[in-house]
C-alpha positions in Angstrom: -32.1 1.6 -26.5 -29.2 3.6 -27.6 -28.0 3.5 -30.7 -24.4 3.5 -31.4 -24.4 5.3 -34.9 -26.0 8.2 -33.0 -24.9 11.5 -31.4 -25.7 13.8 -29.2 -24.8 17.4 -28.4 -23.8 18.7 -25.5 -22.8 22.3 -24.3 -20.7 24.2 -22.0 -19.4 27.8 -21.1 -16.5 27.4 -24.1 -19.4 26.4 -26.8 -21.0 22.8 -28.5 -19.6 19.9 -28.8 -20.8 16.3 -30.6 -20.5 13.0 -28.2 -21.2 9.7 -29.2 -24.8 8.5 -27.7 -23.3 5.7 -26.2 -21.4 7.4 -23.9 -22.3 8.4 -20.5 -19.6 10.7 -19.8 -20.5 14.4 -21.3 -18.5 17.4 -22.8 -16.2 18.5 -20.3 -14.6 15.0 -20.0 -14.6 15.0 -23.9 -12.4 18.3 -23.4 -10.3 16.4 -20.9 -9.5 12.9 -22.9 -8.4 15.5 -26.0 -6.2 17.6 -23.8 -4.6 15.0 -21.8 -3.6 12.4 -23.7 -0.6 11.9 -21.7 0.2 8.6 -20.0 -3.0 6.1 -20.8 -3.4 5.3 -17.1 -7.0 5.8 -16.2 -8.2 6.3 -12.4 -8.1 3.8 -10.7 -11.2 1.5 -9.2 -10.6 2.5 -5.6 -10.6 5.8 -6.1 -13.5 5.8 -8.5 -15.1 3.7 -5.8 -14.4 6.8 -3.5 -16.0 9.7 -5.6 -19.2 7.7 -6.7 -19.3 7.0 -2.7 -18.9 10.7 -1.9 -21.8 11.4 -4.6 -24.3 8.9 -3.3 -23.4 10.4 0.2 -24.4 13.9 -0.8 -27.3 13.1 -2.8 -28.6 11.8 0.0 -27.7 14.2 2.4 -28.8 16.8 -0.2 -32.1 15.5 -0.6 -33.0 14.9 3.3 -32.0 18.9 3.6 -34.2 19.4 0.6 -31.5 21.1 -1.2 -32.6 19.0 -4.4 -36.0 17.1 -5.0 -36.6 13.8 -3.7 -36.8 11.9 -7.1 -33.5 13.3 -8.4 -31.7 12.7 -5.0 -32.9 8.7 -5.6 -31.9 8.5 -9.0 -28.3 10.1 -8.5 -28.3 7.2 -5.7 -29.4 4.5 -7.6 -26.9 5.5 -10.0 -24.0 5.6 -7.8 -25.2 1.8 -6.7 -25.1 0.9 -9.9 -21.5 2.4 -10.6 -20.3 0.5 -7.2 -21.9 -2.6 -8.2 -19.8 -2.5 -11.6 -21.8 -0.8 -14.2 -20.3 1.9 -16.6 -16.7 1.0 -15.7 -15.6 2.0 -18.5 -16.9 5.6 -18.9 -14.1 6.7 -15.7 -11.8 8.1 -18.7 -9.6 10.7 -17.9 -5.7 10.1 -17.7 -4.1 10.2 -14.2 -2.0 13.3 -15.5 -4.7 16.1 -15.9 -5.6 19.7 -15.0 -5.1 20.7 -11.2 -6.9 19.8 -8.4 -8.7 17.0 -10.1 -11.3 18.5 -11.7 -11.7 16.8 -15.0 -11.6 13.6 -13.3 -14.7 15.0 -10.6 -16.7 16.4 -13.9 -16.4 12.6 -15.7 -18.1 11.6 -12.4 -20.9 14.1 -12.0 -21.5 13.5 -16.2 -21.8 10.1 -15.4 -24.0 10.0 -13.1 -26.0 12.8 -13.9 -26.9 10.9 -17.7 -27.4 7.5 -16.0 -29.7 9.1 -13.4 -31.4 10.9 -16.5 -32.1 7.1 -17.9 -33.4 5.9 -14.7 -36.2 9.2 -14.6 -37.2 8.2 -18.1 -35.4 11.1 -20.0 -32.4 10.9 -22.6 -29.0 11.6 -21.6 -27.4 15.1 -22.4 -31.1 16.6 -21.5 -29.0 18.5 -18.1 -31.8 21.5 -18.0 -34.1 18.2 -15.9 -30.9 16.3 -14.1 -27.3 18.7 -13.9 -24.2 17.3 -13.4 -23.4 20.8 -11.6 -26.6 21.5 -10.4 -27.2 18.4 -8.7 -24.6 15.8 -8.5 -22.6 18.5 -7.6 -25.0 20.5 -5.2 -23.0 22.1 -2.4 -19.4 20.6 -3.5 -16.4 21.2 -5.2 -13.9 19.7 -7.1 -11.5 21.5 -3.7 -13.3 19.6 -0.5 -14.5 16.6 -2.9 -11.0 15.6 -4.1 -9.0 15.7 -1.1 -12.1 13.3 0.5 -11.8 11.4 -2.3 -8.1 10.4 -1.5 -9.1 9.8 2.3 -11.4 7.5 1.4 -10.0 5.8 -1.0 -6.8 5.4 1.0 -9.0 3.7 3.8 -11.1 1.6 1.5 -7.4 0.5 -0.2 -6.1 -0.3 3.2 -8.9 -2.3 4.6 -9.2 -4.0 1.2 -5.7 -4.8 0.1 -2.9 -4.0 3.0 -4.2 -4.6 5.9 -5.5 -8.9 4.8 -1.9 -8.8 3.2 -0.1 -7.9 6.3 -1.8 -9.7 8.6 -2.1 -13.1 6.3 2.2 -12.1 5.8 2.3 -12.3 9.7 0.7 -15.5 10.6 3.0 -16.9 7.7 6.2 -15.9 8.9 5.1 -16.8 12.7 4.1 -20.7 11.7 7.4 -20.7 9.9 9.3 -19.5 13.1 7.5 -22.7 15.1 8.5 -24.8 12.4 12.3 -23.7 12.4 12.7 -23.1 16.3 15.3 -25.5 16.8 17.1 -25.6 14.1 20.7 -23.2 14.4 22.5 -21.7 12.3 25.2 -19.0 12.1 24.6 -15.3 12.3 25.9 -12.7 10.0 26.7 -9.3 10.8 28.6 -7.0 8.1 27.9 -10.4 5.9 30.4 -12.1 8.2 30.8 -15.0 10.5 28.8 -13.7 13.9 27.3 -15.9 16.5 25.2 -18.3 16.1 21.0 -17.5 16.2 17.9 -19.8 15.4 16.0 -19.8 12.1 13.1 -19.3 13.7 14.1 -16.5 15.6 14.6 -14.7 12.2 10.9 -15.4 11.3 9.8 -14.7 14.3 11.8 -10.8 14.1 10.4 -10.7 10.6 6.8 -11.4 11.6 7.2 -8.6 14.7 8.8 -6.0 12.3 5.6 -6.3 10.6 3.3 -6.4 13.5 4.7 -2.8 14.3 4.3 -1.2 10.8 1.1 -2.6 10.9 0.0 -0.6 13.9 2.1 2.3 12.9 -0.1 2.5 8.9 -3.0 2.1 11.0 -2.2 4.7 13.3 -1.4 7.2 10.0 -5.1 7.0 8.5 -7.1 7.8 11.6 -6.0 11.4 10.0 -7.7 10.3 6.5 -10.7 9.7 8.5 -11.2 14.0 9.3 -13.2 15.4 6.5 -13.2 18.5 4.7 -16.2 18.0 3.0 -18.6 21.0 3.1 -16.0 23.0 2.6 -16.6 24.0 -0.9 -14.6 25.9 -3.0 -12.7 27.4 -0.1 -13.2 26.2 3.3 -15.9 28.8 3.7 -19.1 26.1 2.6 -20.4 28.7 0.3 -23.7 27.3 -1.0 -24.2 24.5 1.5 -26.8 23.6 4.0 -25.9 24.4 7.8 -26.4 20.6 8.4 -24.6 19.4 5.0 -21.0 18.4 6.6 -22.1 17.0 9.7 -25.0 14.4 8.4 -23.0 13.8 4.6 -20.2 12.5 7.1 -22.1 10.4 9.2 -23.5 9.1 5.9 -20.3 8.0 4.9 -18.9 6.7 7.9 -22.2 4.0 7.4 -20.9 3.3 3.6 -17.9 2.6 4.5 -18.3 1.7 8.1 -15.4 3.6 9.3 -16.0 6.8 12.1 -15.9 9.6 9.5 -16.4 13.1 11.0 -16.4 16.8 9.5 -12.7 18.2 10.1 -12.7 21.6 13.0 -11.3 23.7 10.2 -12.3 23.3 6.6 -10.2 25.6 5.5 -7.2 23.5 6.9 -8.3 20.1 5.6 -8.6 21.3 2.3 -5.3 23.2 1.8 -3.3 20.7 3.9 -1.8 17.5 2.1 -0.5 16.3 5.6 -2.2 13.0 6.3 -1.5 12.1 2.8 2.4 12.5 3.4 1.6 11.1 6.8 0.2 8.1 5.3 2.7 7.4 2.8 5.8 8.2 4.9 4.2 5.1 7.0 3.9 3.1 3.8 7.9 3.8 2.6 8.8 3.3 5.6 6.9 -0.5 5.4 8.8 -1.1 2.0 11.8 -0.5 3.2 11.7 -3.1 5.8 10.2 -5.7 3.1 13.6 -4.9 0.7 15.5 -5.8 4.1 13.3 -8.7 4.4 13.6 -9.7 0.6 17.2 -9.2 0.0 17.3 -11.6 3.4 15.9 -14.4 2.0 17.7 -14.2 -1.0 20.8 -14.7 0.7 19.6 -17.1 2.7 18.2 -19.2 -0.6 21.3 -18.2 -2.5 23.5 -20.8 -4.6 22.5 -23.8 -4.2 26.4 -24.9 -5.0 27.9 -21.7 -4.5 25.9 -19.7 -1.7 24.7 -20.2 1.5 21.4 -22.3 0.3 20.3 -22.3 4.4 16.8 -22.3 3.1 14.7 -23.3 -0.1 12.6 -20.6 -1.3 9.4 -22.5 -3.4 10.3 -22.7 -7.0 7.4 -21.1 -8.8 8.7 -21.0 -12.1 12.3 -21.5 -14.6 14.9 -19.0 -13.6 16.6 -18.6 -17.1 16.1 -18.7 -20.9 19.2 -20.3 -21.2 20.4 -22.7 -18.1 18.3 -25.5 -17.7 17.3 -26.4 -14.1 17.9 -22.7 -12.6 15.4 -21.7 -10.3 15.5 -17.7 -8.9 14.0 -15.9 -6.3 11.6 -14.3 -8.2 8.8 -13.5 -5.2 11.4 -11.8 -3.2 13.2 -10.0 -6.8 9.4 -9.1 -7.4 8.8 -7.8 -4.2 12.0 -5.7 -3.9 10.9 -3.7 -7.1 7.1 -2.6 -6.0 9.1 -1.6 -2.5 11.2 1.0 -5.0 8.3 1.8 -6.7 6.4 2.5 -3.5 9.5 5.1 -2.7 9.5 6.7 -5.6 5.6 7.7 -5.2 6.2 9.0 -1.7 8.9 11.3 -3.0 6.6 12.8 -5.7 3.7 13.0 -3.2 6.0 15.0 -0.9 6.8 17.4 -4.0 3.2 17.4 -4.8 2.1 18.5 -0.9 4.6 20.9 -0.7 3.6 22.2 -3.8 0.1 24.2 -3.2 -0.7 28.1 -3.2 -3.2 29.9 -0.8 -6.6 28.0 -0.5 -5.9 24.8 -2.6 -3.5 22.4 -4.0 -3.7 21.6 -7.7 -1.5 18.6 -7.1 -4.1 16.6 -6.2 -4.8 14.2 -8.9 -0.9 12.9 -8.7 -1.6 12.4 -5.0 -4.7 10.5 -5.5 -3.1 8.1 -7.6 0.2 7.5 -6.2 -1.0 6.9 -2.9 -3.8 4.6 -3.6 -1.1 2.8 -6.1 0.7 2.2 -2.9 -1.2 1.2 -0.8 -2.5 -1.7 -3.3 0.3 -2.6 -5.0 2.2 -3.0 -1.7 -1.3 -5.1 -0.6 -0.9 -7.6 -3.7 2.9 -7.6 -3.4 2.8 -8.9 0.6 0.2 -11.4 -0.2 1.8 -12.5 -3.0 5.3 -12.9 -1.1 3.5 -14.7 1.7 1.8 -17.4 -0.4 4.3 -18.2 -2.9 7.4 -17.6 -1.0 7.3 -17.5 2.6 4.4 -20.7 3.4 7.0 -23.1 1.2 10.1 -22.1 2.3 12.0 -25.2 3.6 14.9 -25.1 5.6 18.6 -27.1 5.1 18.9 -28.4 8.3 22.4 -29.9 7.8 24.0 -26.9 6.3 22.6 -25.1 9.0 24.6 -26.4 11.7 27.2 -26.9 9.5 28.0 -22.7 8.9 27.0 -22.4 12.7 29.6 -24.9 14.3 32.1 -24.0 11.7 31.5 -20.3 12.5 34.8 -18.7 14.4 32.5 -16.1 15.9 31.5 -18.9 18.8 34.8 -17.8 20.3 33.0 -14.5 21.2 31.6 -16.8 24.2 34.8 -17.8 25.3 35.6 -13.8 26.1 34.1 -13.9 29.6 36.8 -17.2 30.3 39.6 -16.8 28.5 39.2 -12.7 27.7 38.8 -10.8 24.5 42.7 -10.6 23.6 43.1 -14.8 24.2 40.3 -15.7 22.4 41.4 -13.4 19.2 44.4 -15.5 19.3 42.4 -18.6 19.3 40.3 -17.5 16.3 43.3 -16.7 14.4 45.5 -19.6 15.0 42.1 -21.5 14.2 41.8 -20.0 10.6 45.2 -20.1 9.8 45.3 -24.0 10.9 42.3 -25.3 10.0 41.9 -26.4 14.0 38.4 -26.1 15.7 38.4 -23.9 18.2 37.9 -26.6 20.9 41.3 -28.0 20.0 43.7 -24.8 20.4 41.7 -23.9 23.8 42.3 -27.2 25.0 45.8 -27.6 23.4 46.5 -24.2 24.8 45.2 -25.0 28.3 43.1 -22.4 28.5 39.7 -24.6 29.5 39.4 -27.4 30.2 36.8 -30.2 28.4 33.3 -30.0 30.3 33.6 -26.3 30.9 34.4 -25.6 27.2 31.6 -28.1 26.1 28.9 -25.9 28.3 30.0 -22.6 26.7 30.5 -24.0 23.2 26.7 -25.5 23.6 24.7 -24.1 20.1 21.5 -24.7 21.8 22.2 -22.2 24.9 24.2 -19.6 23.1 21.5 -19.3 20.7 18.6 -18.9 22.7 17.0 -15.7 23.0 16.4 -14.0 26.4 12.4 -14.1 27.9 
């Protein structure tokens, strides 16, 4: 057993330093966590999930090609599994903000692994001359083709685990609600004013399809995540990797993750290029900005309830106010609005951080890593969030529905083809000044008469949509 009084001592090219026996990380993550104390935000699981898959990958790739010996190769493995199955959490400890290209983050994870692997063989950890973190974990890799993998495959194991279920459990939602609100009408807005009248379904149905499409567009963005410039090295050229490395380590990982990995055509590109990573997020802004649109829309729609349109109930899920008993406020849709923003900002400072590399590498890596996992899960929680607690309880006010759609003076707009655009103007503006419906000044005017007016004043036909 370890004991936690005890220490070990570990050294590198800059000299010896003391770590706590109790920790599995070694001495150049004890450098990092003293020179980057900067933000407290530690990597996140995804991604931590992605390296530790990436080093079970090439251990075993690296010990079918005989690169390192069989029993080391299973015990870096049956560390990873380990790692993946939730051991040694804690030990991922290097702050989001850290030195370029990620490698602090990549040396906590070869430490790691190389001193639980070094249990599993018997031996104590910190003895690297049997087990290496470089040596071995690292065998035929570098912190520039492992890094920008890592972000590929953390971005796909983010989507399939978080956005995708969210958007596709947010559509079904907002379709069932269209069925439930097909027939009931109420007035359109456009410009926040009167406009003609639509059904309340129709809106959830438009909602659900706007989805739908960014759905197919995200999904469309990561088949460039799934292009691989691992066994690239340090730069492009796979210096000190077997001929065979890229192409069976891929294949590997494409199992792991059961997605159709392969080795990128030019290594050199894949690792300099941040371009699927833009790609990727630009898809996921452009996603949030819809769900503001889609946020902001149903809190006007839920807005008073005395003094607002109140054509829908959002579910109450908690008290709206420290102060005024009996408020309740949108607080799914406020919520969601504020991860959409947050989501923005990240794919600003991802395309400052692409932009941003020189020659064979990108140092910006690490801020990529995290802001576009971030995204991609906070945007996953938020959607599934808004669809359970806000969209599936949403009722509608029938009454005051049709009340704001047959008081709306936009229904003149079908009287144009009948009476023409300059005649009905007048009609909608003696009818505002007056008080009188339109029906009355048409027919007091002569300009219709009853049963024709009744057909083109029908709610039900004006607002159906076309097949």
């Amino acid at each position: 057993m370890t004991n936690p009084e005890a220490y070990r001592v570990e050294q590198d090219s800059m000299g010896d330093r003391q770590l706590p026996d109790t920790a599995y990380y070694g001495i150049q993550t004890l450098r990092a966590i003293e020179n980057f104390p900067i933000s407290g935000l530690k990597p996140l699981p995804t991604y931590v999930d992605a390296c530790v898959l990436i080093k079970k990958a090439t251990a075993i790739a690296n010990g079918e090609l005989n690169c390192i010996t069989p029993e080391i190769s299973q015990a870096i493995v049956q560390a990873a599994n380990e790692v993946l199955n939730g051991k040694l959490r804690d030990q991922f400890v290097v702050d989001v903000y850290q030195a370029g290209a990620g490698t602090s983050h990549h040396m906590n994870v070869n430490e790691v692994l190389a001193n639980r692997a070094l249990e599993i063989l018997g031996d104590v950890k910190g003895n690297y001359k049997r087990l290496n973190p470089n040596d071995h974990v690292n065998y035929g890799q570098s912190t520039n083709d492992v890094i920008p993998t890592a972000i590929r495959i953390g971005g796909l194991l983010a989507l399939e685990r978080s956005l995708y279920p969210a958007l596709s459990g947010a559509i079904t939602a907002l379709e069932a609600k269209a069925q439930e609100f097909q027939d009931v009408i109420r007035s359109g807005r456009t410009h926040l004013q009167d406009a003609v009248p639509v059904r309340l379904g129709d809106n959830f149905r438009a909602w659900a399809q706007i989805l739908s499409e960014h759905l197919i567009r995200i999904e469309t963005a990561s088949k460039d995540l799934m292009i691989l410039g691992l066994g690239g090295s340090a730069a492009g050229t796979g210096l000190n990797t077997h001929p065979q490395y890229r192409f069976r380590v891929a294949e590997i990982l494409s199992d792991l993750i059961d997605q159709p990995l392969r080795p990128a055509p030019n290594l050199m590109a894949a690792m300099q290029s941040m371009a699927p990573f833009v790609n990727v997020s630009g898809s996921l802004r452009n996603l949030a900005q819809d769900c503001v649109k889609i946020s902001h829309d149903l809190r006007l729609l839920d807005s008073g309830p005395k003094t607002g349109f109140k054509e829908i109930q959002l579910p109450p899920v908690q008290p709206g106010s420290s102060i005024m008993p009996g408020k309740y406020n949108p607080v799914m849709a406020e919520m969601t609005s504020q991860v959409c923003f947050q989501v923005m900002g990240y794919d600003t400072a991802i395309a400052f951080a692409a932009q941003a590399g020189q020659l064979e590498l990108n140092v910006m890596m690490p801020l990529i890593a995290y802001d576009l996992i971030h995204s991609i899960e906070i945007l996953g929680n938020t959607i599934a969030a808004l669809a359970e607690k806000g969209i599936k309880g949403i009722t509608a006010n029938r009454d005051r529905c049709l009340a704001y759609a047959e008081g709306s003076l936009a229904l003149v707009t079908a009287l144009n083809t009948h009476i023409g655009y300059l005649n009905a103007a007048t009609v909608a503006k003696e009818s505002l000044e007056t008080g009188k419906s339109l029906r009355e000044i048409v027919l007091e005017r002569g300009l219709m008469d009853a049963k024709t007016l009744a057909e083109v004043l029908n709610l039900e036909q004006m607002s159906q949509l076309p097949d």
